[in-house]
Residue, then its C-alpha position, 0 to 999 in steps of 0.5 A: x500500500x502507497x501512504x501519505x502520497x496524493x496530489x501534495x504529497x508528504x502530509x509532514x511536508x505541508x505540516x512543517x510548511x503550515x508550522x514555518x508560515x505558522x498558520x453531444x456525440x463522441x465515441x466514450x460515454x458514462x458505460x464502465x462499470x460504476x460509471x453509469x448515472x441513473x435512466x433518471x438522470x437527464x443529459x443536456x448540453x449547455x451552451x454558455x459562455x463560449x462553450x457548451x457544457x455537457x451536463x448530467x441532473x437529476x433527483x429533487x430538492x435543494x440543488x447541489x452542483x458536482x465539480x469534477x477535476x483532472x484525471x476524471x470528469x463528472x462521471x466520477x461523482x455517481x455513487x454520490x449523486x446517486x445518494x444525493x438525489x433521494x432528496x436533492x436536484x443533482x446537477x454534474x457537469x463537465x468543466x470546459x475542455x474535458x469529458x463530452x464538454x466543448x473545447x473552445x481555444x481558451x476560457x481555462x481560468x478559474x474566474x471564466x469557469x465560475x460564469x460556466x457554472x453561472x450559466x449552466x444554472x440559469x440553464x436549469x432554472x436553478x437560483x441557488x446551490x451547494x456545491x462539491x467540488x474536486x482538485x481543479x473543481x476546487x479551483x472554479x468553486x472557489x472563484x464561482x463563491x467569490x463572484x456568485x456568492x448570492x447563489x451558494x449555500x454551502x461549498x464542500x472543497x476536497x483534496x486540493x489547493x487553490x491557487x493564491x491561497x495560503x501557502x501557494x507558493x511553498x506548495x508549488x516547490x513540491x516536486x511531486x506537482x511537475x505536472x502543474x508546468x508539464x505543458x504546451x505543444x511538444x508535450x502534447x505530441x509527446x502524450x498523444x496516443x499516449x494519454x493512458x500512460x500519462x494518465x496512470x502515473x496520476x491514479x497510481x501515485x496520487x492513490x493510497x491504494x491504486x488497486x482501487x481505481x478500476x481497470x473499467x475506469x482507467x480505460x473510460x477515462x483514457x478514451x475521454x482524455x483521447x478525445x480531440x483538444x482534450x489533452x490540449x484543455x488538461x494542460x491549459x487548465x494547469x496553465x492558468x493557475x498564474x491567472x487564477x492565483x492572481x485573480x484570487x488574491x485580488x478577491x482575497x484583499x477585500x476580504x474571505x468567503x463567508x459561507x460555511x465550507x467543509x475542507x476534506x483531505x485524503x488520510x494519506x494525501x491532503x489530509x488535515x492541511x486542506x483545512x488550513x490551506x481554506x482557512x485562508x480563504x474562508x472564515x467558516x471552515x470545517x476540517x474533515x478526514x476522508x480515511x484510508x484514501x488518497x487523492x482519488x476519494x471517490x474511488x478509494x473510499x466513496x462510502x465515507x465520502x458520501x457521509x461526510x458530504x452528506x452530513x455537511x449539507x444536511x446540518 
């Protein structure tokens, strides 16, 4: 078993950092086993923005929005949007560039995303939402907080940093992060017809388990990685981390989000720093722990997740 591997590395590592700063159509679907949402759910394509969102809803109650990250798409969120639409409108889209979403040239920072979301609710019909949120998901859910606060209730903010937020840039001297500057055309000719090697590196070192990220999912989420521009969007998501932290840090001088937010991190990946990497961003933090899991929470341990986010919005 891999432990204290995940999308920041060492938990020691950040720890001692913390003490030292002192505080459509296509050729893939939802069809592996796991991957599948419900006939219930509705697919539509939501064009806003300058790109058409691909998105997945279902379920009745209050609304709640999934955000996906890199390495995956909003497939990843069944087995909670599952759970969660016994009494709640679900609503899963794939950000911009990734999964059945479009591939428009640019749009990849964070702030741009946020107006994404914005319209695929208004599309829906849908005022106000919580929203969960993974890795780069974090990225626009922070943003969508920060320029939408008016239409979200709650942000649940797992397993990974936000750009320009706390300790940002000791962060990015860890150097199990090279990905977050691995980019542009010749990497793209390096990982063409290579995305399920690029790709596997990522579900195996950022897993405490890597057993647990089925054979099913790799080879779905490969087919999608493999699609036309979707590469090319992956590595411009990480490019506009210099837009997204300057963009955040001009929020931040005026003040944090307000709303209540649960900061999760994998036992064995972010764990407890995901709180106090948040806790520079937000005033109202709730630490939690998803146990015996890495980075990838929703294939190592989907059970405690879903109770842990379940628990949050219910209180």
């Amino acid at each position: 078993m891999r432990t204290h591997l995940g999308l920041l590395g060492l938990p020691g590592f950040l720890g001692s950092l913390a003490t030292s700063l002192m505080l459509s159509v296509a050729p893939a679907s939802a069809s592996a086993q796991g991957l599948d949402f419900p006939a219930s759910f509705t697919v539509r394509e939501v064009t806003t923005n300058g790109a058409t969102i691909h998105v997945r809803s279902g379920g009745t109650g209050p609304a709640v929005l999934l955000l996906h990250g890199y390495g995956e798409t909003g497939d990843m969120w069944v087995p909670l949007a599952v759970e969660l639409a016994r009494d709640h409108t679900v609503i899963v889209p794939d950000l911009r560039g990734l999964g059945l979403s479009s591939k428009p040239t640019g749009g990849f920072d964070k702030k741009t995303q946020a107006g994404d979301v914005s319209g695929v609710l208004a599309a829906l019909g849908v005022q106000q939402a919580d929203v969960v949120a993974h890795d780069i998901g974090n990225m626009v859910a922070f943003q969508f907080a920060a320029q939408y606060p008016e239409r979200i209730r709650k942000l649940v903010l797992i397993d990974a940093p936000v750009p320009g937020v706390g300790p940002w840039e000791e962060i990015l001297k860890n150097p199990l992060l090279w990905h977050f500057r691995f980019g542009g055309p010749d990497m793209e000719r390096l990982v063409a017809g290579r995305e399920r090697i690029y790709l596997d590196r990522f579900w195996n070192e950022f897993s405490a388990s890597p057993a647990r990220f089925s054979e099913a999912a790799r080879v779905h989420y490969a087919k999608l990685y493999a699609l036309p521009g979707a590469m090319h969007s992956g590595f411009a998501q990480f490019a506009a981390f210099d837009q997204d932290a300057i963009d955040n840090r001009a929020w931040l001088a005026n003040g944090k989000l307000k709303l209540p937010v649960l900061a999760l991190g994998g036992e064995k990946s972010f764990g407890p720093m995901m709180a106090t990497v948040m806790r520079a961003g937000a005033d109202n933090v709730t630490e939690g722990i998803v146990p015996d899991s890495g980075h990838w929470i929703m294939e190592e341990n989907p059970g405690a997740t879903t109770k842990l986010v379940r628990d949050f919005l219910a209180r």
